[in-house]
MMTF fields as JSON, N, C-alpha, C and O atoms, coordinates in Angstrom:
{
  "mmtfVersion": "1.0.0",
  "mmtfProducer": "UNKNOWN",
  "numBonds": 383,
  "numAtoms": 384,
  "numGroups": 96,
  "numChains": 1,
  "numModels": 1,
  "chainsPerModel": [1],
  "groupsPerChain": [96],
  "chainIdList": ["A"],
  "bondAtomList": [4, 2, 8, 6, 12, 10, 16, 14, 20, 18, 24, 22, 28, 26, 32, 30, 36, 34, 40, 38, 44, 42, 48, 46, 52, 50, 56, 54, 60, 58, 64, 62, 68, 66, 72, 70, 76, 74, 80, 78, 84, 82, 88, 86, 92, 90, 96, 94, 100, 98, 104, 102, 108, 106, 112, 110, 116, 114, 120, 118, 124, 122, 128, 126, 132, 130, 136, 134, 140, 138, 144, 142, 148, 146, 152, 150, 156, 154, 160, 158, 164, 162, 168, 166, 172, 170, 176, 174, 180, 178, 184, 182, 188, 186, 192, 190, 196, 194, 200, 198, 204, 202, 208, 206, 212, 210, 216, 214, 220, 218, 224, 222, 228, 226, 232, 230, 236, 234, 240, 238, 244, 242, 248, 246, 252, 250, 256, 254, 260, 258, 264, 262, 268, 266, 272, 270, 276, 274, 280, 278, 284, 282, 288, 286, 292, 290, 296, 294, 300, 298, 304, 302, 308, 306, 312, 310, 316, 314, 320, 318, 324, 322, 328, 326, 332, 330, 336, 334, 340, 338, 344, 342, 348, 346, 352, 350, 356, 354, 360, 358, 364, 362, 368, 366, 372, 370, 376, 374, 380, 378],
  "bondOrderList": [1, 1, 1, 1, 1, 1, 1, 1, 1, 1, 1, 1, 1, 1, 1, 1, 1, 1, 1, 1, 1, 1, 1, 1, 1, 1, 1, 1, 1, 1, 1, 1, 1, 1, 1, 1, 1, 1, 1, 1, 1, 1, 1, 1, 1, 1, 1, 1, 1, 1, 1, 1, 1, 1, 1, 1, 1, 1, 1, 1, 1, 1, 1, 1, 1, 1, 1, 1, 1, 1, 1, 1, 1, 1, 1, 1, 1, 1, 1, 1, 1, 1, 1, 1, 1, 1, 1, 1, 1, 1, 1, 1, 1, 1, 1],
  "groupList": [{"groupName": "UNK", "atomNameList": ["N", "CA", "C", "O"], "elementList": ["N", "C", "C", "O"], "formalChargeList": [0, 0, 0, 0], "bondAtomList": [1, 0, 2, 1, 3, 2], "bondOrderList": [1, 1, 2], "singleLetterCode": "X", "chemCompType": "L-PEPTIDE LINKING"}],
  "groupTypeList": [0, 0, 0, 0, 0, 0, 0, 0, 0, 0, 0, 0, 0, 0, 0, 0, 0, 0, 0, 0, 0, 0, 0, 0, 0, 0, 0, 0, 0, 0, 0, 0, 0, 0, 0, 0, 0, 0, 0, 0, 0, 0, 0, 0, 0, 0, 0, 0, 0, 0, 0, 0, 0, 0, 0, 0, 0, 0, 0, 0, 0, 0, 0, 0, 0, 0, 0, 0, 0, 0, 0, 0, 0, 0, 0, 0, 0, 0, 0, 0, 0, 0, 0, 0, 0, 0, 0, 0, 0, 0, 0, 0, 0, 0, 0, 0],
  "groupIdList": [1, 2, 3, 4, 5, 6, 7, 8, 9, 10, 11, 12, 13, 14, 15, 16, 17, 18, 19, 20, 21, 22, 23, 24, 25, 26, 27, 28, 29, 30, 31, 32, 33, 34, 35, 36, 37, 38, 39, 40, 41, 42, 43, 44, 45, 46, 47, 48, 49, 50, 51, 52, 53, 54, 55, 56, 57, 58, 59, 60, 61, 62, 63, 64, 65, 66, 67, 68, 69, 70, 71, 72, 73, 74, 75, 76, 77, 78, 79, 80, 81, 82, 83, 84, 85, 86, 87, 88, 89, 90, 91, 92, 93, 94, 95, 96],
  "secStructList": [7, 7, 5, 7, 7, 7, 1, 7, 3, 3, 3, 3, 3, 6, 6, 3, 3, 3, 3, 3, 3, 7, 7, 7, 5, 6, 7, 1, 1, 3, 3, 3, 3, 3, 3, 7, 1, 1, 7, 5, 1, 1, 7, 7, 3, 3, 3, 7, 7, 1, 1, 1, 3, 3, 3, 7, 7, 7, 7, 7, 6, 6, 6, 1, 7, 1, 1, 1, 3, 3, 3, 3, 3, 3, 3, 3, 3, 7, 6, 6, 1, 7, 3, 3, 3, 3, 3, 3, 3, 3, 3, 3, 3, 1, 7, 7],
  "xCoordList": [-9.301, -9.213, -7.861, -6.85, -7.887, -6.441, -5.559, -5.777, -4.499, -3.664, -2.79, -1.939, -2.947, -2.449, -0.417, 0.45, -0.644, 0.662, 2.239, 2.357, 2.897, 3.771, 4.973, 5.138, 6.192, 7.7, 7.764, 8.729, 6.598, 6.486, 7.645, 7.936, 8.101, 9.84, 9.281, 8.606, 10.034, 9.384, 10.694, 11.038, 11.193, 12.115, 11.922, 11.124, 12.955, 12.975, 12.224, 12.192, 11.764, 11.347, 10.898, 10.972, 10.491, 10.039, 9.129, 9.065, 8.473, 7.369, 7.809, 6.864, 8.889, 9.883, 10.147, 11.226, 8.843, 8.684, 8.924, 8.81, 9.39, 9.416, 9.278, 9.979, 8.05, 7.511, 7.345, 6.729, 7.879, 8.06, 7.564, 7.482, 7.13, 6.547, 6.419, 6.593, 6.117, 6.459, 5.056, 4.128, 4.733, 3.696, 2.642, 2.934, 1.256, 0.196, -0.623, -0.897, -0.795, -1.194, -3.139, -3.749, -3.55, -4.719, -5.18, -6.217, -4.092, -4.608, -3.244, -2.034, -4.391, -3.961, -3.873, -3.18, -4.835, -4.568, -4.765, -5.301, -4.289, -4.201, -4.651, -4.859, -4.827, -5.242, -4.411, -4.433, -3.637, -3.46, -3.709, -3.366, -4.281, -4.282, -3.385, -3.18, -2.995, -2.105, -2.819, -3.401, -2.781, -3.493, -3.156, -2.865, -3.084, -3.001, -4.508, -4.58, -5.213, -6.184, -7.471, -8.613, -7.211, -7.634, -7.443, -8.262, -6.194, -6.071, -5.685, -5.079, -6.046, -5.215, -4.562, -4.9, -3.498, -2.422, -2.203, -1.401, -2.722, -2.721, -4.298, -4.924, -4.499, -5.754, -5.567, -4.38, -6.955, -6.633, -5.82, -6.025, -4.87, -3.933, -3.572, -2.981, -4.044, -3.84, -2.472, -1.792, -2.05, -0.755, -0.906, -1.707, 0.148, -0.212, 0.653, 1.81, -0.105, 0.139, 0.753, 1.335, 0.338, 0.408, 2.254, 2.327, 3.257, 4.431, 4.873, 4.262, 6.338, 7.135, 6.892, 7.235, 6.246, 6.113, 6.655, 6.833, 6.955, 7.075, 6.463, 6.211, 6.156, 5.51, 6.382, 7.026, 6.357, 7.011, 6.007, 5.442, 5.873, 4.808, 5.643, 6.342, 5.664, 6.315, 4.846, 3.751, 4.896, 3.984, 4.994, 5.996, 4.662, 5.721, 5.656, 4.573, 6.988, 7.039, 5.85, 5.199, 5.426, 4.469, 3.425, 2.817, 3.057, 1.623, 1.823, 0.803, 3.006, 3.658, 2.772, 2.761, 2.108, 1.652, 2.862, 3.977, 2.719, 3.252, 3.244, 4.155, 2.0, 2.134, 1.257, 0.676, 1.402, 0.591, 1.534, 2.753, 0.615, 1.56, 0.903, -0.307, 1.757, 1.301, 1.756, 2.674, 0.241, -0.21, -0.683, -1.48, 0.186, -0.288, -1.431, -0.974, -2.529, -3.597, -3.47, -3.703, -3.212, -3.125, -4.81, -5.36, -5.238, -6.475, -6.676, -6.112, -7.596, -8.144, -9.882, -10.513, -10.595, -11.836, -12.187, -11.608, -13.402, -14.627, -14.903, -14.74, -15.494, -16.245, -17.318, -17.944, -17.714, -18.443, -17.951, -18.471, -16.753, -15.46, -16.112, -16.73, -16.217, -16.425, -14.94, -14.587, -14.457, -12.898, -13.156, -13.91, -12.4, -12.819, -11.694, -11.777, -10.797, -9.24, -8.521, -8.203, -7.761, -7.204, -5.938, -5.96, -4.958, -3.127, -3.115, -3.076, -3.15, -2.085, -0.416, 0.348, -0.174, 1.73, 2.281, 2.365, 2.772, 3.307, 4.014, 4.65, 4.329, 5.203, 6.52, 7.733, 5.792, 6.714, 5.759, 4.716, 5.841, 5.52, 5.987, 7.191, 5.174, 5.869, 5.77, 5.837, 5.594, 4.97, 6.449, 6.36, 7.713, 8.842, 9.356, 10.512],
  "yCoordList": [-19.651, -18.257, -17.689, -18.39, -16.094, -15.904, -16.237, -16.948, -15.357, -15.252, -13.966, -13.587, -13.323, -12.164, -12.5, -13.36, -11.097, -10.804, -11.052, -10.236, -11.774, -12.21, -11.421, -10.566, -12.004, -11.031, -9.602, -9.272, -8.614, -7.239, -6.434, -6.602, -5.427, -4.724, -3.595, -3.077, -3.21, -1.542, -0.101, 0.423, 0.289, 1.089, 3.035, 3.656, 3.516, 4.983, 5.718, 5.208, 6.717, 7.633, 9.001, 9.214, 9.738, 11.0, 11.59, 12.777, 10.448, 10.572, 9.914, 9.418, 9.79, 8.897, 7.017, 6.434, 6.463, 5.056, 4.222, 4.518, 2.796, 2.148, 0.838, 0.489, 0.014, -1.371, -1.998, -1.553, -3.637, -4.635, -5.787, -5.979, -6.792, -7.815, -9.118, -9.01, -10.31, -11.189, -11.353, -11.062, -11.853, -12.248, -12.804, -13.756, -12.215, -12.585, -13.92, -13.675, -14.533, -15.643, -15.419, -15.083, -15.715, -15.049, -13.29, -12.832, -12.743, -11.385, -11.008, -11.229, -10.268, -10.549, -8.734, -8.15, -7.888, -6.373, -6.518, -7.426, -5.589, -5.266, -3.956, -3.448, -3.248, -1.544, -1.23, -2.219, -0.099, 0.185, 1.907, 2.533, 2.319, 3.438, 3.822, 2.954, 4.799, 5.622, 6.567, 7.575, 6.232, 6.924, 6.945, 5.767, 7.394, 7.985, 7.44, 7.497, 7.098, 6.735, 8.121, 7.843, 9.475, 10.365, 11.408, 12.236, 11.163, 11.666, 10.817, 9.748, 11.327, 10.02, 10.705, 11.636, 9.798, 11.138, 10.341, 10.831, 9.287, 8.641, 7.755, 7.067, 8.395, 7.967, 6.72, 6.456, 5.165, 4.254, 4.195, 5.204, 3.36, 3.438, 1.786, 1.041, 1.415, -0.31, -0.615, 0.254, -2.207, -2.485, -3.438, -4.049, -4.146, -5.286, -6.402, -6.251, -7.332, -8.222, -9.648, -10.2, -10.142, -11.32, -11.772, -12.951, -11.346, -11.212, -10.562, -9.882, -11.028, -9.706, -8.736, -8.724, -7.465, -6.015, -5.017, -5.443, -3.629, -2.735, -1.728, -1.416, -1.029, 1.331, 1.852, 1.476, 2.878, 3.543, 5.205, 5.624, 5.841, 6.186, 7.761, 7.925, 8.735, 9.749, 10.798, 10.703, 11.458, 12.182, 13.907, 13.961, 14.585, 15.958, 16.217, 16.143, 16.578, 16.899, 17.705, 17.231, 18.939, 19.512, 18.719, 19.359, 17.849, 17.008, 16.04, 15.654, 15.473, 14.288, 14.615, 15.822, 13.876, 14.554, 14.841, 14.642, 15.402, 15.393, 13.818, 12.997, 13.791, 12.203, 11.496, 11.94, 10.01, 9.244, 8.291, 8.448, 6.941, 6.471, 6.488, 6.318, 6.694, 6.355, 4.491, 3.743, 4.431, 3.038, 2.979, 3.588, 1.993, 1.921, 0.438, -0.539, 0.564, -0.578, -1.397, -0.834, -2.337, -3.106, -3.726, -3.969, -3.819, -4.91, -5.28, -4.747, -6.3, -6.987, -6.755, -6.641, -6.711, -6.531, -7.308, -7.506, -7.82, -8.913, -8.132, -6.931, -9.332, -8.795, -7.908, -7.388, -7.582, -6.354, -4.748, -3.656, -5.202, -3.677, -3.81, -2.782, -4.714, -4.683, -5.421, -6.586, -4.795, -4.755, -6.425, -6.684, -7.312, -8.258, -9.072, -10.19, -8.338, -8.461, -8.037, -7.868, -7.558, -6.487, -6.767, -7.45, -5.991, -6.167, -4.707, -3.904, -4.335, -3.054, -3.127, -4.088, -1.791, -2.174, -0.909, 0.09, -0.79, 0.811, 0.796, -0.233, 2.623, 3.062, 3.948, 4.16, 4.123, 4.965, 5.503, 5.815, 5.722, 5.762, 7.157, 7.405, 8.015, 9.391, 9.639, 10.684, 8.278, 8.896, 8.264, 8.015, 8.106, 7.48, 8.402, 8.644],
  "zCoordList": [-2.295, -1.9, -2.337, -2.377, -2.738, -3.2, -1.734, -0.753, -2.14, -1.506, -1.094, -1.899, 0.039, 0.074, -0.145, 0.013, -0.601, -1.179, 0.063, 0.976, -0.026, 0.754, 0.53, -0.34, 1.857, 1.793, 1.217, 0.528, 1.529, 1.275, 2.454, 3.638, 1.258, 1.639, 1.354, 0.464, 2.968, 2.71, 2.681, 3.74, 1.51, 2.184, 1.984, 1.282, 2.871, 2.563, 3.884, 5.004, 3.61, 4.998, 4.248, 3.038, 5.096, 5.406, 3.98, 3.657, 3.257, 2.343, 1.051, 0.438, 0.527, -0.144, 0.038, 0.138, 0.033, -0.012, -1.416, -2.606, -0.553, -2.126, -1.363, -0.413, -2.036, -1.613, -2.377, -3.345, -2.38, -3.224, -2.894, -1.68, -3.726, -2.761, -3.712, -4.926, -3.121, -4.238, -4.804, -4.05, -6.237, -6.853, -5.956, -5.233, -5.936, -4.876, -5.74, -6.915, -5.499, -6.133, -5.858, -4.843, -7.007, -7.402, -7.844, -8.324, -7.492, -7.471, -8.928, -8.987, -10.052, -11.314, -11.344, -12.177, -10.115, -10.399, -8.781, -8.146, -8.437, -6.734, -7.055, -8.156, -5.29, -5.749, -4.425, -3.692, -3.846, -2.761, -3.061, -4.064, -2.078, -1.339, -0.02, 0.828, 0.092, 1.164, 2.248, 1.848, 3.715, 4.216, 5.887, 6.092, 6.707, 8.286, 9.427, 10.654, 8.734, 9.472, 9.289, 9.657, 8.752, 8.944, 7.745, 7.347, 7.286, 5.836, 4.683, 4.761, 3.746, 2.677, 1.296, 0.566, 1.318, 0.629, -0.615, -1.411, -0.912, -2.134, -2.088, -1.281, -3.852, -3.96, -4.426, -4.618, -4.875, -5.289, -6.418, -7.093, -6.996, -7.356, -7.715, -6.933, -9.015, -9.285, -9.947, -10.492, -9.834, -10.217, -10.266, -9.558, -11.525, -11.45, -10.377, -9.987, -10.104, -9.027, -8.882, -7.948, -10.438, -11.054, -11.102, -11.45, -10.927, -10.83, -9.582, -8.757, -9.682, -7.98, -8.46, -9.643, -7.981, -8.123, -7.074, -5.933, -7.381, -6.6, -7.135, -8.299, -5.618, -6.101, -5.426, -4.447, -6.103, -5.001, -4.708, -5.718, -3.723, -2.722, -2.764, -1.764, -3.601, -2.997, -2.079, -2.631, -1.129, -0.078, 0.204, 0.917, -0.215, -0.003, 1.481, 2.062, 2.243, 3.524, 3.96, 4.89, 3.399, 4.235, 3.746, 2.888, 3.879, 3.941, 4.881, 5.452, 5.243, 5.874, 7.29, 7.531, 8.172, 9.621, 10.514, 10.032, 12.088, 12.81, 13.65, 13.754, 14.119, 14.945, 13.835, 12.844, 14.465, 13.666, 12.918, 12.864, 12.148, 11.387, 9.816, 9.666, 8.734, 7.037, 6.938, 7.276, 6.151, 5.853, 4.242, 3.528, 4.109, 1.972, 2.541, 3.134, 2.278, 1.954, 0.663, -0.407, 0.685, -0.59, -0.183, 0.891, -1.57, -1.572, -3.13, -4.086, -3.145, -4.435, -4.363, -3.312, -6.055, -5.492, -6.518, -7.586, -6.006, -7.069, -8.205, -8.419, -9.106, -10.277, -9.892, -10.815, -8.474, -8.376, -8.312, -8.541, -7.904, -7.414, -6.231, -5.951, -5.395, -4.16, -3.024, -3.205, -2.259, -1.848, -1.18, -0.242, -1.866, -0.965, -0.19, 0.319, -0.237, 1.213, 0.894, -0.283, 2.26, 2.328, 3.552, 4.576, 2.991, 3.856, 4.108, 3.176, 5.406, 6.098, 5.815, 5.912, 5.445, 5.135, 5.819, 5.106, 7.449, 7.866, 7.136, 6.91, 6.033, 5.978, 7.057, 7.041, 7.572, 8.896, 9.69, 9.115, 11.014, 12.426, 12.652, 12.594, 12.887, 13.085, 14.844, 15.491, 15.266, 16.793, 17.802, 19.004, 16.993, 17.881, 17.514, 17.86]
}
């Protein structure tokens, strides 16, 4: 089975992210999407995985919510494009 992506670094704030993480072992393209649970402010979005990588996530203040938290989804998908695991990564918590 792969291996989800390990020691993921998350820095920056107020829609201005940048996440790094070490080489996921099996996963040769990753995909992450950006999203609140309710909106999603980045569409899928692939990278490669096969090495340490970073994205970086810009979101413009007036889109940013009031409460709530932004979450980049990393996942990998089968030779079907069917999502077959998946890592939550908070970017920031707007509810402290």
């Amino acid at each position: 089975m792969d291996k989800l992506p390990q020691n993921i670094k998350v820095e920056g704030k107020d829609g201005n992210y940048k996440l790094s993480g070490d080489a996921a072992q099996g996963w040769s393209k990753g995909y992450y999407s950006v999203e609140d649970g309710h909106n999603q402010y980045v569409e899928e979005t692939s990278t490669d995985m096969s090495k340490p990588w970073s994205v970086q996530v810009h979101i413009s203040k007036e889109d940013l919510p009031s409460f709530g938290v932004i979450t980049l989804v990393l996942y990998i998908k089968d030779d079907n494009g069917q999502i077959t695991q998946t890592q939550a990564v908070q970017l920031q918590n707007f509810n402290e």
